[in-house]
N, C-alpha and C positions, 0 to 999 in steps of 0.2 A: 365208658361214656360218663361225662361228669351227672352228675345231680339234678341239675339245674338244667343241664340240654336235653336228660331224657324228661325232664317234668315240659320242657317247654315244644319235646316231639309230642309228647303223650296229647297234652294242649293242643297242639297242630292236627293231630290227626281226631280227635275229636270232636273239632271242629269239621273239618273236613268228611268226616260221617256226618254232621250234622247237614250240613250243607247238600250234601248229597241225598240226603233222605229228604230232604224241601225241595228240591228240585226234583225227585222223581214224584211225592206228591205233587207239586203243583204241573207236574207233565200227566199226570190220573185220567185224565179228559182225553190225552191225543190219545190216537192208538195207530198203528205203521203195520203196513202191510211190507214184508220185505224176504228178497232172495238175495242169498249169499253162495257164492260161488269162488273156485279159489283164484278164479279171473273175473271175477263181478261181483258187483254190489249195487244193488235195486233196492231204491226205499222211496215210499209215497207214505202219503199222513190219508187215514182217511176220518171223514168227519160228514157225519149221515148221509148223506148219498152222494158225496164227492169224494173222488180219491186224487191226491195232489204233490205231485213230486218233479225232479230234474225233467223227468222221461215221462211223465203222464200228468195229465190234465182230464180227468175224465169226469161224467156228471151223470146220474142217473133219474130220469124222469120218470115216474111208473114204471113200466114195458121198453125204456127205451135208454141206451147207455150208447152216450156221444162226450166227444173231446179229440185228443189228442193221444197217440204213446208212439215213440220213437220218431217222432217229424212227422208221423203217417196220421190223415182223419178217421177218425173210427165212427163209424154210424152203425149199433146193431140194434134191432127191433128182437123182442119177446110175442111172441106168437103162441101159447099154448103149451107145447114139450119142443117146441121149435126153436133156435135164436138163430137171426139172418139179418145180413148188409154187407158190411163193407169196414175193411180195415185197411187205408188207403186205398189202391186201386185192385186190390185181389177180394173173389166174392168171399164170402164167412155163411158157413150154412152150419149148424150143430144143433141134434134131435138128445134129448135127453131122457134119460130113464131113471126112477129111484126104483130101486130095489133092496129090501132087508137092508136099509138104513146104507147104502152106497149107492152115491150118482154117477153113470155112467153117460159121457159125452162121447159124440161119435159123427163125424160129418169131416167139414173140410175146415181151416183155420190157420190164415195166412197163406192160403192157395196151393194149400198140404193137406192130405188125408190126414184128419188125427183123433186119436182115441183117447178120455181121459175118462181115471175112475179115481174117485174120492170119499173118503169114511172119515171116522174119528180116529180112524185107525192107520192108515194109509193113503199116499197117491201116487199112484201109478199110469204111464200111460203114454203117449206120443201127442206131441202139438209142435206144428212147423216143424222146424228140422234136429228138434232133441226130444229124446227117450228118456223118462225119470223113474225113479224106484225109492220112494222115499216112505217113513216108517214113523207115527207120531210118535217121541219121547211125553213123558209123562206130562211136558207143559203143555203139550199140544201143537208144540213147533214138528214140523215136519224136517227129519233129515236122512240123507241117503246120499245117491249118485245120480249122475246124469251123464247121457253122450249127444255130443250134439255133431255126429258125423267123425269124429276123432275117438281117442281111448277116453274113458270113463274120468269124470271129474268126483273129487268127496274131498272135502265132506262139501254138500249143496244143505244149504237152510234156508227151508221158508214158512214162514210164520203169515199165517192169516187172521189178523184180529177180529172180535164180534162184530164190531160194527160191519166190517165187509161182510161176513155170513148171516146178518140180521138182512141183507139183500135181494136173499133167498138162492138157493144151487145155482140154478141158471146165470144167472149176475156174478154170483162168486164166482164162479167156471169160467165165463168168459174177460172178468178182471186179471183172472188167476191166469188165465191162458194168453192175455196180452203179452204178460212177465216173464212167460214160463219158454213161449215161442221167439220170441223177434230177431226177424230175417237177419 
């Protein structure tokens, strides 16, 4: 390579780190909730108590998380260790428990028995018709496999930003469970 094309690559691409590092600052503020699947890809922005993407529309008022995700209305109410409505026309009943720092959901969701447990460490567990086994990497991204009625998919990544878990369990668990389930 002549002289003059690697000074003027060298130039290129240092700009291009530059650029790059201004556009991930100035993205500092968003933060995206999202699952990767080697047949999907789910991404919402969330921004304090709305979560907003292709597939979801959803809005958190106190006790109460409405919107939209996958065409379907979502209405669930917060009840105590309770969350219950409706995710379009199937009822949604999920009882929660924290224990030693894991919340454990357990009821119906998507008009499916489903079990979910979650740490800083792991989640695990059944919602609608997939099974997950995912493991946090050191950023806190969750990755593993999932079956959704077929052989086992990997790698699955899903990343949940603060701002969704500033929501508190219940809200995170049934955001997370929109994503995690749909029919």
């Amino acid at each position: 390579m002549k002289r003059s094309s690697a000074k003027n690559l060298g130039g290129a691409l240092g700009m291009a780190a530059l650029l790059a590092l201004g556009t991930a600052a100035a993205q500092g503020e968003r933060q995206y909730l999202y699952l990767r699947t080697p047949n999907a890809a789910i991404t919402a922005r969330v921004d304090g108590d709305s979560v907003s993407g292709p597939d979801l529309q959803l809005s958190r008022d106190g006790k109460t998380l409405r919107g939209r995700a996958f065409g379907r209305t979502v209405f669930l109410g917060l009840n105590g260790e309770e969350l219950g409505g409706t995710v379009g026309s199937t009822l949604t009943r999920l009882s929660f428990e924290d224990k030693d720092g894991v919340t454990h959901a357990r009821g119906t969701f998507y008009g499916r028995l489903s079990e979910l447990s979650i740490s800083k460490e792991s989640l695990t567990g059944t919602v609608g018709p997939c099974s997950y086994d995912l493991t946090a990497n050191e950023d806190g991204v969750y990755v593993g496999s999932r079956s959704c009625g077929g052989r086992p998919e990997r790698p699955v990544v899903l990343s949940i930003p603060p701002a969704l878990a500033k929501q508190g369990p219940a809200m995170t668990l049934a955001t997370i469970s929109l994503i995690l389930g749909p029919p």
